[in-house]
N, C-alpha and C positions, 0 to 999 in steps of 0.2 A: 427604285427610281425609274427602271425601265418601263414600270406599268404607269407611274405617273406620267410618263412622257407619252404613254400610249394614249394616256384617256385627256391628254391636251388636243381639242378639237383642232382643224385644222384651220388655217384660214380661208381658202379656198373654199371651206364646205359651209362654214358659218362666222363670220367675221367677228359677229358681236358676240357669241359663247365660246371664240377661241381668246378675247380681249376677258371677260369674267373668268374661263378657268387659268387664265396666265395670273390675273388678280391674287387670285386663292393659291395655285400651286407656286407661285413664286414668291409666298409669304411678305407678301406687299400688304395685304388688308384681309380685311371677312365681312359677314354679315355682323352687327348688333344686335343687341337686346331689344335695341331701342328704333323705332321703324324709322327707315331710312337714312339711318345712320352708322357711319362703318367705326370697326377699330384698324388705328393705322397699326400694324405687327412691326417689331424693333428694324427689319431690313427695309420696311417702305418710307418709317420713319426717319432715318439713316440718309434715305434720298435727298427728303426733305428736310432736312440739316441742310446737307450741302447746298442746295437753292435756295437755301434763306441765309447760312452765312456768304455768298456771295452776291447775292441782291444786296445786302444788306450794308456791305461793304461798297457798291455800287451807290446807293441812294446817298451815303454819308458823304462821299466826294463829293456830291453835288451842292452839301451842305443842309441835310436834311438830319433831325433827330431823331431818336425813338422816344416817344411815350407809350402809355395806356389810357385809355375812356373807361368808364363802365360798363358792361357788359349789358345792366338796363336799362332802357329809355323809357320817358315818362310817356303817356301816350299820347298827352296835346302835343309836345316838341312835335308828332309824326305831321301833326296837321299844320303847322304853321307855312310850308310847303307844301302846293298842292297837287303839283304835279309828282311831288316826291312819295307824297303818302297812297295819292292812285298807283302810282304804281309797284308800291312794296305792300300795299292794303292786305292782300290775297295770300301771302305767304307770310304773316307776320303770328309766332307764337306769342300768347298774352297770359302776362302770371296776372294775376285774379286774387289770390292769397297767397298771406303771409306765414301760415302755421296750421300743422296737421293734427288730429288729436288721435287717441286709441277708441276704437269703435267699443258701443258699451257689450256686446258678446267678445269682447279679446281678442278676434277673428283679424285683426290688422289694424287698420291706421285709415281715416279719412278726414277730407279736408273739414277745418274748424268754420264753420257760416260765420263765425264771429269775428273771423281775422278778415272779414273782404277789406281790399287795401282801398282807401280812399280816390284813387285813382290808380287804375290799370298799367301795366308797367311791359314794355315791349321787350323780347329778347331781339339784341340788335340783327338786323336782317345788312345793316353799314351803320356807318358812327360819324354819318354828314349832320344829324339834329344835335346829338349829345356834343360833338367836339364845336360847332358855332356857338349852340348855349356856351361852351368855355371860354369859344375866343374873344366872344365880347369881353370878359373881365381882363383877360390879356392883351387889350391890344388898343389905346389910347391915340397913339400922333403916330407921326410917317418914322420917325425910329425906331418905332415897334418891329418895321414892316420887312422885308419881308418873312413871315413867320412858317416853319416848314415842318411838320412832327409826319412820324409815322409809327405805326402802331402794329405789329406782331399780335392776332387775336385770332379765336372763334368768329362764325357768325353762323345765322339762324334762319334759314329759308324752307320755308314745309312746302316739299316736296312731293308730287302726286307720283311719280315716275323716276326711281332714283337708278345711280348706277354709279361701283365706287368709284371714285378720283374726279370723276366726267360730274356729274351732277347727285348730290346729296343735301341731304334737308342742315346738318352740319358740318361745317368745313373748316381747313384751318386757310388765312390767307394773310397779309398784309395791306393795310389801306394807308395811304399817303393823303395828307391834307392841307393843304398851303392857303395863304393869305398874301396878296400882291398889292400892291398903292395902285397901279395901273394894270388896265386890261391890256396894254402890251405884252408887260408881265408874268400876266399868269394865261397869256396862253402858249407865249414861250415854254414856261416850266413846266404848261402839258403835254407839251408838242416833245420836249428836252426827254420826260421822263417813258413818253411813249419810245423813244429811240434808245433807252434803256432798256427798257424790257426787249426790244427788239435785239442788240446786242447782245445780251443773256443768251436768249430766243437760238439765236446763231451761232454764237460762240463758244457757249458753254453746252447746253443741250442739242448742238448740232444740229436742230429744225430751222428750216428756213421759215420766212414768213413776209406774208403782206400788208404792207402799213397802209392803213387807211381812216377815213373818218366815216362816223353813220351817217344813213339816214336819219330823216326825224323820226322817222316809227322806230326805229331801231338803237336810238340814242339812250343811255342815261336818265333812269328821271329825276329831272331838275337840273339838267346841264341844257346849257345852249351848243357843245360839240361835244362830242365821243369818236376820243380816236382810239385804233383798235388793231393788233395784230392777230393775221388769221393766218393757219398753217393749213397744210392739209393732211390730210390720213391717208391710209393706205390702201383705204378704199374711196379713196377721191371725195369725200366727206371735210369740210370745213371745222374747225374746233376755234374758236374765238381763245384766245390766250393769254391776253391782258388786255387792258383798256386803261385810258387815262381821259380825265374829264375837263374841258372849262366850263365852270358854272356860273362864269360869269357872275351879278351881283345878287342873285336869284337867293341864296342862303345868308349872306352880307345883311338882304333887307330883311326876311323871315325872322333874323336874330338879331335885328339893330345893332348891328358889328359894323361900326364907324371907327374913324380916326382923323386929326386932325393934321392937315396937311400941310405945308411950309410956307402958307400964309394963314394959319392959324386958322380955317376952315374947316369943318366935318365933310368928309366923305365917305360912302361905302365900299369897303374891301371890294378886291377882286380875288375870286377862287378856282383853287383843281382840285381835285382827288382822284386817284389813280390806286390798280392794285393787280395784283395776281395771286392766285390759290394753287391750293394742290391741284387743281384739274391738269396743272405743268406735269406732274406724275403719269397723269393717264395721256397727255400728249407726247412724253418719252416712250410710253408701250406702243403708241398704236404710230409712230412715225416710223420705227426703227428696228422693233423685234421680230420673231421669226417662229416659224413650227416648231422652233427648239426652245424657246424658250425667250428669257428678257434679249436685247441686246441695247446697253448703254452705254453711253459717252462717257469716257475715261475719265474727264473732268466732274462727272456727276457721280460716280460708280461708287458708294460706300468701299467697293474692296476692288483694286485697279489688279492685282497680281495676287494667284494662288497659287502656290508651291506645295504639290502635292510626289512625295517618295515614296518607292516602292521596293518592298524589301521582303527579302524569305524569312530571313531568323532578326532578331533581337540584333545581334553583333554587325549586322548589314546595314539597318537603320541605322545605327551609332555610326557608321562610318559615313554613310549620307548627309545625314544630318552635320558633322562637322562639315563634310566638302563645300554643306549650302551656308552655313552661318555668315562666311562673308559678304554672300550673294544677299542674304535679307537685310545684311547690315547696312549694306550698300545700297540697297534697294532705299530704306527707308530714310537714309543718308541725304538722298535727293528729293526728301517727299512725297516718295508713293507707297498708298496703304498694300500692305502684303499679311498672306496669313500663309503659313507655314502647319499644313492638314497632316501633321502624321497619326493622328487620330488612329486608333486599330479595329475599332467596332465596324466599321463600315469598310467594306470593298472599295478598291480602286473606281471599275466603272460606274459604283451608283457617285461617288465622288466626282467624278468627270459631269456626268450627267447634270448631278445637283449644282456645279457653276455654272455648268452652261443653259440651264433653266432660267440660274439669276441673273445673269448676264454679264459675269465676272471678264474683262475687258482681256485677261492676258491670263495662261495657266502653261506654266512650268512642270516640268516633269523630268525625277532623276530615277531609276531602276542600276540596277546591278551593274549591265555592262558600260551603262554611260560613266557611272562610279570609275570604273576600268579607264574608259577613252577621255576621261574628263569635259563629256559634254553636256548638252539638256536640252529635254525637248521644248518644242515652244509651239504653242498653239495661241492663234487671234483669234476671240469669239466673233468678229462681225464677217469673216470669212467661210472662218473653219480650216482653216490650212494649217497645216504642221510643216516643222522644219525643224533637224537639228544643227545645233549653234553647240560652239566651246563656251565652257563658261566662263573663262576669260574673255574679260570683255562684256558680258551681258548684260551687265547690268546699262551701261550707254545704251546697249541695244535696245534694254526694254523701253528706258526714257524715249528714243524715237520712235520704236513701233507705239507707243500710248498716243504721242501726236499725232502719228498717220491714221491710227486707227481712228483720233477724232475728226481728222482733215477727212477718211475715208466715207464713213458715214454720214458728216455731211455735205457732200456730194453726190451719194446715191439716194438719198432725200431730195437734194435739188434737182439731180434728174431725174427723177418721178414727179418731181409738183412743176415742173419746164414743161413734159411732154402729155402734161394731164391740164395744162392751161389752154381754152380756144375762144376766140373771137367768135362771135355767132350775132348778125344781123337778123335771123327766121325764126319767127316764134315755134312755127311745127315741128322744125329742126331743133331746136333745144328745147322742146316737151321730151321728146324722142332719144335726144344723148343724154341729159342730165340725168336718166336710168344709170345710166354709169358710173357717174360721180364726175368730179372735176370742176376746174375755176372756170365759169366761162364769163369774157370779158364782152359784154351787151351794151347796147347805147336805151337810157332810161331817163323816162319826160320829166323825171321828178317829182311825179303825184305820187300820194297814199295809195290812189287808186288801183293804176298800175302795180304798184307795188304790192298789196292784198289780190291782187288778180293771180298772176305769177305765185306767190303762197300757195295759195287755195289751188291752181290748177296742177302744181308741179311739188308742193312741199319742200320748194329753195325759197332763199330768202335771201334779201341785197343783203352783202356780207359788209361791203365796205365801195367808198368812192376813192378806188390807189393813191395816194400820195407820188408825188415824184414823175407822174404817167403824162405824155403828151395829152391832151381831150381834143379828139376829131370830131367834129360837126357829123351829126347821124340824125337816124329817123330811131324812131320808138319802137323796138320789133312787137311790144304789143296793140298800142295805140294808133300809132304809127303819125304821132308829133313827132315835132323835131327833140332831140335830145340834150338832157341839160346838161347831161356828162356820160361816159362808160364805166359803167361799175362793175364788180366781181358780183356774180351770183354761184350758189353753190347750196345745196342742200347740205345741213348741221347737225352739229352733236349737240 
């Protein structure tokens, strides 16, 4: 373990091959078979448990359900949205056939020319075409309405430049899709579920984040807004983190999804869709962890406390091992996951090492003499400090170091994305810092123009216009019109 922590790049020396070997050595994911696409390993998938039974739990409050779509889309649904199909065109895998045959030298298997399927069938890149082709059959008068599913699924984006959790050709994510009578409605419930994700965002993964809506280059295709929360990294880099949409009646009319109103009129739905994916995994590495390894929020952490003893003979461990059984009983008593390591194949330090790789939130430790004095050691992974504690009593103890350690982390999250946000009216002056990373808050005429300028010259991109922000009358630091608002720019993941 000690070499593996040796051959974890540093971050200082290379940020982004210290983010891929933390990937790998922290048994979070791998490369696949299959280009561009990773396998999640049982501890990365573990994470992502926990952020989807607690999203999940989050979204049903609201009054949303789970279904499933299919996984294939026909390929006219893609076109009947135009702005939908231009912009999922270019990443969209297409099954072609239906049935392989045995090649006539026995050498393998190749596709049957016989089976071409009558029409081309897309693997979902989103499930906005397949679930309005549905909702039309569901959804007749205004007592239908408002209608809220969401979906736990794959989806399918081919990827020229992948990288795990951040961007891959497939992913696992959640898409939420609603049906409103009125456009008041359903921009509430996208506004509603973006402060969801935002919650989560803070609460549970400890990132803070800022709420905002796109641009039009930078919107949704096929929404008329895209709201959006953006975190930062630890290299002053932007990671977009969820998004929620109003699409307004834009897929309503595409799919002839009417319903008849309470004076017995037809109208067009009003719609969201909203989601977040694993990339929340890679926004926990790169917000919070360290040259040591993972460091995650207790409320996400697969394993909150590891109890590892340390013993000379057989008859030392047995007496350990009794003194801790209340302490796990108790431990788990109160709901927090614990593993108890006596495991003997592996040494103490590579054990120490190996949670503090994963980023095991709290690790306990009994040896011989604490046996004697009745106490235990205790180490917090987001510090590193030790301290010995009696272990009467510890178990409360642990319950509130888990909170601070979640209250701790984020807050030194929040002081790093506070003292990494700047105001900047000069264009030369923000060619010049954005080298460094960081939110900087610019006044922007609201052309395309501008905004492809800024791209192309600096490789930032308007992340979002803040929600919640005063907006000061300004000039354009590229144009140098007056300004239609101050938006966050930031160069992205």
């Amino acid at each position: 373990m000690a070499k593996e922590l040796k051959e974890l790049t540093k971050r200082a020396e290379n940020y982004s091959q210290w983010y891929s070997d933390l990937v790998v050595k922290a048994e979070l994911a791998e490369q696949s078979a299959v280009r561009g696409c990773m396998v999640i390993k049982p501890y990365g998938y573990a994470i992502w448990e926990k952020i989807q039974s607690q999203l999940d739990l989050m979204f049903k409050e609201t009054g949303v359900q789970n279904a499933y779509f299919p996984l294939l889309i026909p390929k006219s649904f893609l076109s009947r949205e135009a702005e939908h199909v231009e912009g999922f065109a270019k990443e969209c895998a297409v099954v072609t056939h239906y049935r392989l045959r045995a090649k006539e030298d026995k050498s393998g298997v190749e596709v049957d020319p016989s089976a071409k399927l009558e029409e081309e069938l897309i693997v979902r890149p989103t499930s906005e075409t397949i679930i309005w082709n549905t909702y039309k059959n569901w959804i007749h008068s205004w007592r239908d309405l408002p209608l809220m599913c969401n979906q736990w699924c794959n989806v399918m984006r081919w990827e020229m430049r992948t990288r795990p959790f951040l961007r891959t050709s497939e992913f696992l994510w959640q898409e939420g899709h609603t049906a409103h009578a009125t456009r008041e409605e359903a921009e509430h419930e996208a506004k509603l579920m973006l402060g969801v994700y935002a919650k989560f965002a803070e609460e549970w993964m400890a990132v803070p984040v800022v709420q905002g809506v796109k641009s039009e280059t930078e919107r949704f295709a096929g929404a008329l807004d895209t709201y959006t929360i953006e975190a930062m990294m630890q290299d002053g880099k932007a990671l977009q983190s969820g998004t929620s949409h109003f699409l307004g009646q834009n897929f309503a009319k595409a799919f002839d999804v009417t319903y008849l109103n309470k004076e017995n009129k037809p109208e067009y739905v009003w719609a969201t869709s909203w989601g977040v994916s694993t990339r929340l995994i890679g926004a926990l590495i790169m917000t919070h962890s360290d040259d040591n390894g993972l460091v995650l929020p207790p409320r996400l952490a697969p394993l909150q406390v590891v109890i590892i003893p340390i013993s000379k003979n057989a008859e030392q461990l047995t007496a350990i091992t009794e003194k801790l059984q209340p302490v796990i009983s108790g431990l788990k008593a109160v709901g927090i996951s614990v593993k108890y390591d006596d495991a003997d194949n592996k040494r103490p330090g590579f054990k120490f090492a190996d949670y503090e790789l994963k980023g095991v939130p709290v690790r306990l430790v009994v040896g011989a003499r604490d046996l004697e004095n009745g106490t235990i050691e205790v180490m917090r992974r987001d510090t590193l400090e030790k301290e010995t504690r009696q272990v009467e009593g510890i178990v409360e103890y642990v319950k509130q170091l888990l909170k601070d350690i979640q209250q701790n982390i984020y807050e030194k999250a929040l002081t790093f994305r506070n003292a990494h946000i700047y105001e900047c009216d000069n264009y030369e002056e923000f060619k010049e810092r954005i080298k460094e990373g960081g939110f900087f808050i610019c006044p922007w005429d609201g052309t395309a123009e501008t905004e492809a300028k800024i791209k192309e010259e600096t490789q930032a991109t308007i992340r979002c216009v803040p929600l919640g922000v005063e907006q000061k009358p300004g000039v354009d630091m590229v144009s140098g019109k007056p300004s239609k608002a101050r938006v966050v720019i930031a160069r992205s993941y």
